[in-house]
Legacy VTK file of the C-alpha trace (Angstrom):
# vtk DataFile Version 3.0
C-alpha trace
ASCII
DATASET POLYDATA
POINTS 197 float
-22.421 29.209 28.604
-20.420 27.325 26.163
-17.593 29.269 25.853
-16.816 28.505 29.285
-16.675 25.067 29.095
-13.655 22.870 27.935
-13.638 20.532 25.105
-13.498 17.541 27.660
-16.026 18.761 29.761
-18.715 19.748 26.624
-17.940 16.328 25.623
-17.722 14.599 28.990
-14.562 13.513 28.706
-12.816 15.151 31.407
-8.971 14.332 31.975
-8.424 12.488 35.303
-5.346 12.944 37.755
-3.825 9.817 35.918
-3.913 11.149 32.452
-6.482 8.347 31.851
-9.953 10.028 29.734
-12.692 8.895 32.279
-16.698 9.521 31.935
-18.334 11.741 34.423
-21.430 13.219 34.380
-21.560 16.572 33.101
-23.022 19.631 35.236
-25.510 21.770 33.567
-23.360 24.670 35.053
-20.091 25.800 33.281
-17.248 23.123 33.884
-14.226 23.396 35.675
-10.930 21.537 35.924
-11.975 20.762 39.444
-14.689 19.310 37.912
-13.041 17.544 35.822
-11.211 15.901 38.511
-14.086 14.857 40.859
-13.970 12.308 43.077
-16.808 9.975 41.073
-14.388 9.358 38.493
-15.536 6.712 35.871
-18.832 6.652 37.371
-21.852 8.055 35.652
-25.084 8.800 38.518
-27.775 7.574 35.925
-30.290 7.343 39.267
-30.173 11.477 38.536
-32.264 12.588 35.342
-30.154 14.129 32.612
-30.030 17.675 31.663
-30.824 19.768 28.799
-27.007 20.246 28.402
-26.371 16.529 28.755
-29.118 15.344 26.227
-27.809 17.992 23.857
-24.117 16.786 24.951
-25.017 12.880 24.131
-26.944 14.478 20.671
-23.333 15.234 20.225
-21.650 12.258 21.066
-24.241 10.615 19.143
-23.616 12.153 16.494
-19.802 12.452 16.412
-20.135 8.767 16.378
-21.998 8.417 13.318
-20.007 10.467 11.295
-16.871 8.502 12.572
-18.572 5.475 11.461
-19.616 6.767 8.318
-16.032 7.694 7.670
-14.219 4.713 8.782
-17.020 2.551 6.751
-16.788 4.714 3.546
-12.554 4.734 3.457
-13.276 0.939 3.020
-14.942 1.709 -0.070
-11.551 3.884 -1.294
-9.150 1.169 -0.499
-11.089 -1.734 -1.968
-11.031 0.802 -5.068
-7.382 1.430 -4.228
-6.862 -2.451 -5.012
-8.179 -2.879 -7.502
-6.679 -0.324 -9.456
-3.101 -1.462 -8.228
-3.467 -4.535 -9.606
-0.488 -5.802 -11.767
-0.329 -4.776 -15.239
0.337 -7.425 -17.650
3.461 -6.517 -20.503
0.514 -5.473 -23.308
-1.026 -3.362 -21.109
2.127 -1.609 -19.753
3.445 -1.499 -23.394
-0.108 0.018 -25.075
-0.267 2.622 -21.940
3.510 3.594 -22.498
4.327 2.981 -18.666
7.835 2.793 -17.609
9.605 1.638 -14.582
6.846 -1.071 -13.382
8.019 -4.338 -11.995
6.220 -6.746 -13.878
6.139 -10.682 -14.280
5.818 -12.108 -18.027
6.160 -15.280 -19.799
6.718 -16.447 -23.373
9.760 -17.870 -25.546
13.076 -16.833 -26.226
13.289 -16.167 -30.253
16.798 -14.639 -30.420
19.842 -14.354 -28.293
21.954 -11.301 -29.008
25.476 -10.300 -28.242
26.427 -9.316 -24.551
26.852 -5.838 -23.746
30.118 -4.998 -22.543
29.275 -1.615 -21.428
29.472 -1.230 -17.687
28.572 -4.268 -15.867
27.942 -6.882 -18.471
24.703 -7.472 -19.438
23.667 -10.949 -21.336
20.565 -10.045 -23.619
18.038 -11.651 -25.492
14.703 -11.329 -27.171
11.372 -13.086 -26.147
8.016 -12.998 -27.328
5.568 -12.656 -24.421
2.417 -14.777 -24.443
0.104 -11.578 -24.261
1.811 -10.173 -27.461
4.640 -7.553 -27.379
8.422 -8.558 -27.696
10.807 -8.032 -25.227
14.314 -7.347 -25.222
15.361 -8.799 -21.818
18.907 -7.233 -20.191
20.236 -9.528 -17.441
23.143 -8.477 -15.699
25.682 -11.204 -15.609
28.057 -9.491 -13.225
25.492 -9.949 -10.368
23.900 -13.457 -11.536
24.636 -16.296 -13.552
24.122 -16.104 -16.998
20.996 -18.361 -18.182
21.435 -21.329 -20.720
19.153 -20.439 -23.402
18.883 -21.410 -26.864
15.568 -19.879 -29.223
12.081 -21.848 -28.537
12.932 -22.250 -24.409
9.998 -21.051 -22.452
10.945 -18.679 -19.861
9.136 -16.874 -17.078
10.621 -13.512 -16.327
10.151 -10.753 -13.602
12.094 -7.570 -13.952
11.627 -3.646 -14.508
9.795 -3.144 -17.742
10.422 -0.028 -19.682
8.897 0.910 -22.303
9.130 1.729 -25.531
8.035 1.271 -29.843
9.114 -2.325 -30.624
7.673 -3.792 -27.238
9.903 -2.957 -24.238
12.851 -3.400 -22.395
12.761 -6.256 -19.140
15.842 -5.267 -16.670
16.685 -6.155 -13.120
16.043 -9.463 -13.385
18.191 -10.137 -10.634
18.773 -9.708 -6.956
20.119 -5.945 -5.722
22.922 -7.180 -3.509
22.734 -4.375 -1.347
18.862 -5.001 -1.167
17.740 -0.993 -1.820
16.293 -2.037 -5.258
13.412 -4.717 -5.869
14.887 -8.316 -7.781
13.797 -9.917 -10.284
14.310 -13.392 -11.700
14.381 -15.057 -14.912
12.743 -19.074 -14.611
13.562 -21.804 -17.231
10.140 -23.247 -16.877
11.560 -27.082 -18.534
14.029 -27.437 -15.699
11.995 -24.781 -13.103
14.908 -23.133 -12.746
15.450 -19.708 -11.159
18.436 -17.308 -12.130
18.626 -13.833 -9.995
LINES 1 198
197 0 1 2 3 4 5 6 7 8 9 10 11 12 13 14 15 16 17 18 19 20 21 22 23 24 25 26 27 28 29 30 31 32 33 34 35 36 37 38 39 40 41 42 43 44 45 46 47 48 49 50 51 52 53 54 55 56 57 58 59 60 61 62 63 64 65 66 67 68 69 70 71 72 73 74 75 76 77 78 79 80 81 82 83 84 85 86 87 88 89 90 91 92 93 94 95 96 97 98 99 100 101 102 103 104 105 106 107 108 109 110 111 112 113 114 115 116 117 118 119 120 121 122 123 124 125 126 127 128 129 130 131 132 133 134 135 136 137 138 139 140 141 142 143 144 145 146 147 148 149 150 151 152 153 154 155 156 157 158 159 160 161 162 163 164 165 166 167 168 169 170 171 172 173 174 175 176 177 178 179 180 181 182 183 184 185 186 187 188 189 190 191 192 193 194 195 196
């Protein structure tokens, strides 16, 4: 007589007349929605012995409940995976896995300064060597921060957008987005501690 029953009512869950799921006990006949709306609401009558129906129903709840708990206790296992993997790549291993467009944080020392561009918003640039390896040619835009006082052989701290490519990389938006839709980055003279962005 299952197909007469409701999903509530199979489960013994029926809806009350405040839209609040209540537990009743379940008849061993086929359920109805005046059933489901008895007066005993949120009282189970364990003084009566249970049914064939109801022992098979609460082999179901049982069950249901396992399986939820297996699943909420196994998508732990996922995430904590999850985390791991997101961890943040260092320069070397962005530049050796040719990944682009990753916000990364770096450190080394400044070995060259090179001519502004002019092009568009001006950009002061520079090369560093990180301390996991690869070069960098850092572009900091000078229209929306300060320029940084550098000279070669300052050691610098850096957090921009990396992109990559053959001699090392490129290290942009090492500033603030001043309409805040982009993430900022920063470049910190680590003698004086301070932060440009």
């Amino acid at each position: 007589m299952l197909e007469n029953r409701t999903l509530a009512g199979f489960l013994s869950l029926p809806r009350s007349v405040s839209g609040v799921w209540e537990l009743v006990e379940p008849a061993s006949a086929p359920v109805r929605q005046e059933d489901c709306l008895s007066k005993k609401r949120g009282v189970i009558d364990w003084s009566q012995p249970l049914s064939t129906v109801s022992r098979a129903q609460l082999a179901t709840v049982s069950c249901v409940s396992m399986v939820l708990l297996l699943l909420f206790t196994a998508t732990g296992l996922p995430q904590s995976a999850a985390k791991a993997q997101t961890r943040k790549l260092t320069v070397l291993e962005a530049f050796q896995q040719k990944k682009s467009r990753l916000f990364l944080e770096t450190s080394g020392t400044v070995i060259k300064l090179l001519a502004d561009d002019e092009q568009g918003s001006r950009h002061q640039r520079f090369l560093i060597k990180t301390d996991d390896g690869p070069t960098l040619l850092v572009s900091h835009n000078i229209d929306l921060s300060e320029r940084v006082p550098l000279k070669p052989g300052i050691p610098v701290q850096i957090r921009g957008e990396y992109i990559w490519n053959t001699k090392g990389g490129l290290m942009h938006w090492t500033h603030r987005d001043p309409k805040g839709r982009h993430e900022g980055g920063w470049i910190k003279i680590l003698e004086s501690a301070r932060v440009y962005q």
